[in-house]
MIFI-651023 format. One record per residue: residue number from 0; x, y, z of N, C-alpha, C in turn. Coordinates in steps of 0.001 Angstrom, whole numbers, plus 500000, padded with zeros to 6 digits. Layout:
{NUM {X Y Z} {X Y Z} {X Y Z}}
...
END
This chain:
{0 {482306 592336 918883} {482755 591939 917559} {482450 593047 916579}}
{1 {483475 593119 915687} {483008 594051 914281} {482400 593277 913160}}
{2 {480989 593210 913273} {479736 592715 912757} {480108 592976 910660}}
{3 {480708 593924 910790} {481016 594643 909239} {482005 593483 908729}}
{4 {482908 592889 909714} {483804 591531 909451} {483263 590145 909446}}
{5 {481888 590241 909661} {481769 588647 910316} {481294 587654 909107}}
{6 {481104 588541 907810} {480402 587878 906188} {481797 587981 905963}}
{7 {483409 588179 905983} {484349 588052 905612} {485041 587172 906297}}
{8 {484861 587161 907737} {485555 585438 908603} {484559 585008 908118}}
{9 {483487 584689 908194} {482539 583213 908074} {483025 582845 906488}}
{10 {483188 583845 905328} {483979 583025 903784} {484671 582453 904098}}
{11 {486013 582969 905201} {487028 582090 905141} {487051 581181 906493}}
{12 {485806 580786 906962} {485469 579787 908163} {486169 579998 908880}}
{13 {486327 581332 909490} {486959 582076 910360} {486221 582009 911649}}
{14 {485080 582194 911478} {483718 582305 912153} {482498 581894 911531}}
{15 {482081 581236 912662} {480264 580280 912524} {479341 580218 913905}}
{16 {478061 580460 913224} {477276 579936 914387} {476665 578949 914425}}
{17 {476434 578091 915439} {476236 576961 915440} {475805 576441 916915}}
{18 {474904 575604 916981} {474027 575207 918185} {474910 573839 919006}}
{19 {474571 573964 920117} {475201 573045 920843} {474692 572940 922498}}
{20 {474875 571960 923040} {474827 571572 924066} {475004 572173 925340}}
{21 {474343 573200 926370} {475038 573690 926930} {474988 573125 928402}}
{22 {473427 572611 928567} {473827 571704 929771} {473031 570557 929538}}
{23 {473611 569278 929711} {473342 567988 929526} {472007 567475 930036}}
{24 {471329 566685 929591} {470170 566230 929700} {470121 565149 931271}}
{25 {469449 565365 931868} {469164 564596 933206} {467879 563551 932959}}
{26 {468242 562419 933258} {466959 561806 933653} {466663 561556 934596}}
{27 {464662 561058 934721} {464187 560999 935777} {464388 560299 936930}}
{28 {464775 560412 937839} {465052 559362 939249} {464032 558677 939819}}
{29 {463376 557519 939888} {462666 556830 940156} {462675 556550 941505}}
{30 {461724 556246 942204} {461978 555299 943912} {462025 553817 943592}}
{31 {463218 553731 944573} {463448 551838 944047} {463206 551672 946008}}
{32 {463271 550456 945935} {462439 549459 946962} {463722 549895 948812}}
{33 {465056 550508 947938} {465711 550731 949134} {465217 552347 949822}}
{34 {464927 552921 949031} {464536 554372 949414} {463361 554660 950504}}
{35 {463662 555182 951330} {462541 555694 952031} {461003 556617 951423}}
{36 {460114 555908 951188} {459187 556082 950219} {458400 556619 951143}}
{37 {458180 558500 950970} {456586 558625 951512} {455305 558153 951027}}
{38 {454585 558554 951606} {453531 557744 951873} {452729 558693 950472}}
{39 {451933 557417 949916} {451492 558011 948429} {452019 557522 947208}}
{40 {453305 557059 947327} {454019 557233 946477} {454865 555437 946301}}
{41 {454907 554963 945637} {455196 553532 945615} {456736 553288 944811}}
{42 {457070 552417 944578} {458604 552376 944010} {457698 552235 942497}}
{43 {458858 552996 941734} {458804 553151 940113} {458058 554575 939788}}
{44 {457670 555221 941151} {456840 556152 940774} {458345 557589 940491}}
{45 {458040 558688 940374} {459121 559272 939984} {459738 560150 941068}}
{46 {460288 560072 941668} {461295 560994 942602} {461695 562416 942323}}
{47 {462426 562902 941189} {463401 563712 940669} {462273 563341 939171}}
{48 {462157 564856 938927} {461811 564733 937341} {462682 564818 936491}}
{49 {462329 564276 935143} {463727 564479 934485} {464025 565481 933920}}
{50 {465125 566148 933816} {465413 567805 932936} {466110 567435 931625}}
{51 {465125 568666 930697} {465610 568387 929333} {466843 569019 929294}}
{52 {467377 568099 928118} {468586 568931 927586} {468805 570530 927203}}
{53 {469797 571532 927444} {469733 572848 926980} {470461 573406 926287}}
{54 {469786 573858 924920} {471051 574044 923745} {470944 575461 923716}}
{55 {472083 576059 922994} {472371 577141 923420} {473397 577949 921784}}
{56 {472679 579042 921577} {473608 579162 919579} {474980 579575 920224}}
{57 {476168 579696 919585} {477012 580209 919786} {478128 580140 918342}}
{58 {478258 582051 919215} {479688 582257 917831} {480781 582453 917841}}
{59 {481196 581143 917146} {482928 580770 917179} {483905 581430 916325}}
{60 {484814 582038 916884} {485811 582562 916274} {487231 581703 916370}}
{61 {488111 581451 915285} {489332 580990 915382} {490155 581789 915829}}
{62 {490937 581216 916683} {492189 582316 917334} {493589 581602 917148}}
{63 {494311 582451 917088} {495891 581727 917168} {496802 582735 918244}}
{64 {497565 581961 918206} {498590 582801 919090} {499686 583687 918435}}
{65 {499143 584783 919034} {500052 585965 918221} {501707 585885 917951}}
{66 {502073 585048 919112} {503743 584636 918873} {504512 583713 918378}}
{67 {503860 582773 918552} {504298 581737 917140} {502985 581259 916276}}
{68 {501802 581622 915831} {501131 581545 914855} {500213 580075 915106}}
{69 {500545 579282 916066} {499563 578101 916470} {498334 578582 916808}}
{70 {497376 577613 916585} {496152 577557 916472} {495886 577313 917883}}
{71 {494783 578391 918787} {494007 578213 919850} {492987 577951 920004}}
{72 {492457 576849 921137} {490736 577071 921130} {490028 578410 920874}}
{73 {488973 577650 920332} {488211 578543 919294} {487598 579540 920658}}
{74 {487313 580984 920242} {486588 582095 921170} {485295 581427 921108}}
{75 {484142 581064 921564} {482668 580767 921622} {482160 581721 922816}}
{76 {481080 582226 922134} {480290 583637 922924} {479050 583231 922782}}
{77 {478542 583048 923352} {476867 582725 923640} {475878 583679 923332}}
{78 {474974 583455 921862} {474549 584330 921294} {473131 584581 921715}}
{79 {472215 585216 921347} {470562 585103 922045} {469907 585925 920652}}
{80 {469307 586001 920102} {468032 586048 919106} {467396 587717 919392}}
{81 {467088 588172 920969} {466770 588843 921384} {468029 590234 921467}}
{82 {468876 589583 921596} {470439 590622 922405} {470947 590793 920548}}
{83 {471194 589926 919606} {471198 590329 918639} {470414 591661 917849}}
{84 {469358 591321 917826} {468022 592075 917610} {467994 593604 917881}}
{85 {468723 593729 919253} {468718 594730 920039} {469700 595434 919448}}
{86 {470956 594921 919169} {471964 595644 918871} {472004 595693 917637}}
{87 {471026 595391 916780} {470794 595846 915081} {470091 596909 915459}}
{88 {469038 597031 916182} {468335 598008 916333} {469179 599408 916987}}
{89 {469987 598919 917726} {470412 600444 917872} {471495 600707 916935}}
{90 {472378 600253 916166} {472789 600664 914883} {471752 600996 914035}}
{91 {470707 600667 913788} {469671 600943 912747} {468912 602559 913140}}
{92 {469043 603188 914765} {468691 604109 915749} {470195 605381 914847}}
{93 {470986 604405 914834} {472179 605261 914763} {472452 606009 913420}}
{94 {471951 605168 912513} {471695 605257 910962} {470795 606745 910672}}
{95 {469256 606106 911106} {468483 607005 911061} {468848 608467 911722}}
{96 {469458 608682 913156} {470059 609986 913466} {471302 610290 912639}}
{97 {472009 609828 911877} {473018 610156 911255} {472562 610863 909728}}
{98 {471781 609853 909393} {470984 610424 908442} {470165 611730 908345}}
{99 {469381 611815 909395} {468762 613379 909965} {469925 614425 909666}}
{100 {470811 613817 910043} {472127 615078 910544} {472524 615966 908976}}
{101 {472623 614169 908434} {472866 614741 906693} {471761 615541 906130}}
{102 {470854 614923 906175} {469829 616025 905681} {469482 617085 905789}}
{103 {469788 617528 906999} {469936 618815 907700} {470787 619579 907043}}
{104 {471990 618852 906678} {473152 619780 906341} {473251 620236 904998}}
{105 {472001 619119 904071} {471727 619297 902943} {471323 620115 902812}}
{106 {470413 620655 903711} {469397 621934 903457} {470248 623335 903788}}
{107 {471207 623006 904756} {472094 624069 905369} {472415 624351 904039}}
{108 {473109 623668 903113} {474511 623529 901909} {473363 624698 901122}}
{109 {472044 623925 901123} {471628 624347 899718} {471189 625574 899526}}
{110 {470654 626470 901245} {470662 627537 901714} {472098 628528 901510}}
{111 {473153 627882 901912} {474263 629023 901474} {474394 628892 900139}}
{112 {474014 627629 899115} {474493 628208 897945} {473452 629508 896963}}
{113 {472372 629655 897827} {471296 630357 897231} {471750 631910 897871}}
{114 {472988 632170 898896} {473178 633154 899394} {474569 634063 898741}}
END
């Protein structure tokens, strides 16, 4: 995505992030009186533990179809906190060497104009 666009879709709710469901919540499986019960273990006791629900951020983009202009399911990309982070940081990597470069050239400039 071009990150420089995403404060201009999200004005026009072009794009949002937003949390959701990604795999459904399980509950626990119990032993009932037909099950073959090892030994230890009595009916009501728990079989299968239960698994929590797993939510997951994600960022939605609206799409349409380029040939007649109808509206498509939305793009959703599965975002992470960490993978974000990362990729500010190496634009922020990119900044700072770009910046060096200028400064450098500042000093170059200010050297020929003293020549």
């Amino acid at each position: 995505m071009n990150w420089s666009k995403y404060s201009a879709l999200k004005s026009d709710s072009k794009a949002s992030m937003a949390k959701a469901e990604k795999k459904a919540a399980v509950p626990a499986v119990k032993y009932k009186k037909a099950d073959d019960i090892p030994e230890g273990k009595k009916v009501g006791d728990v079989k299968e533990a239960a698994i929590e629900a797993v939510e997951a951020v994600y960022l939605s983009q609206k799409r349409w179809n380029p040939n007649n202009g109808e509206a498509m399911d939305d793009d959703k990309i599965e975002m992470s906190l960490p993978a974000l982070e990362a990729e500010k940081g190496r634009y922020d990597a990119q900044i700072a060497d770009l910046q060096a470069q200028s400064d450098g050239l500042a000093l170059v400039i200010a050297d020929y104009k003293k020549v």
